[in-house]
N, C-alpha and C positions, 0 to 999 in steps of 0.2 A: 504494500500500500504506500501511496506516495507521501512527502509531507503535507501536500495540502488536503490531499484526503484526510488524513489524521487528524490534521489541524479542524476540518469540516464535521470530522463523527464528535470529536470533544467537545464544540460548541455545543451542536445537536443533541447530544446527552445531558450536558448542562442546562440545557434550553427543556428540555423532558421533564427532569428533576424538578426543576422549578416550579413549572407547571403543576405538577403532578402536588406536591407539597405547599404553594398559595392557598390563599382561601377560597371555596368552593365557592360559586354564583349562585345566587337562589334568587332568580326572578321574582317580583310578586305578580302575582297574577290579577288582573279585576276580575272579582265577580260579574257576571251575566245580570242584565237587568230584569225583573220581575215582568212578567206575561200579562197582561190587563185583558184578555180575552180578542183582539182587535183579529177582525175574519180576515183581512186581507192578504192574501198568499206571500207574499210580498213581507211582509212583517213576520208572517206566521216560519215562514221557510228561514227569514235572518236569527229570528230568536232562537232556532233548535240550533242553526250551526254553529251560534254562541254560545250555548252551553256545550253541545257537542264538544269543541275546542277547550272550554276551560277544564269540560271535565277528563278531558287526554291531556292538558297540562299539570291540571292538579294528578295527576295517576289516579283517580279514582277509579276504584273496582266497577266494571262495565256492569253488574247487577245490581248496584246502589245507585244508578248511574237516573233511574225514572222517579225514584222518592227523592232525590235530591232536585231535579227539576221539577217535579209535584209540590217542591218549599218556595219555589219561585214562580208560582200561578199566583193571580190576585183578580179581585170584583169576577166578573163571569167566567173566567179563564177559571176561575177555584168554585164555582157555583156548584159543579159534580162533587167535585170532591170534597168541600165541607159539609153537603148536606146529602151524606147517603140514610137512606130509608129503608 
């Protein structure tokens, strides 16, 4: 190996190291906005891929994935679901 390869892998290791040993980044994430019942496809299709998204951000387990979007229904959008009979 030449020397400036040498010279090229010690950086590169050193540059690793680093990395690897700095402090981890932990984005915050926003929360998704609350559902108001609004019919319009348009609305209805942005607010799932919003949660969709936060909840593959946050890692949440894919089968907590509807009660945790059922916390963020409000006025008609939660009409089902606070008043089961």
């Amino acid at each position: 190996m030449s020397e400036k390869n040498k010279v090229i892998m010690q950086a590169s290791t050193k540059l690793l190291e680093k990395q690897s040993s700095g402090p981890t980044f932990h984005a915050h994430i926003r929360e998704p906005d609350t559902y108001h019942g609004d019919r319009g496809l348009d609305a209805a299709t942005g607010w799932i891929r919003s949660v969709e998204r936060y909840l593959e951000m946050a890692d949440l387990s894919s089968h907590k994935w509807s009660n945790y979007a059922a916390t963020l229904l409000r006025n008609e959008a939660a009409f089902g679901r606070d008043n089961k009979n």
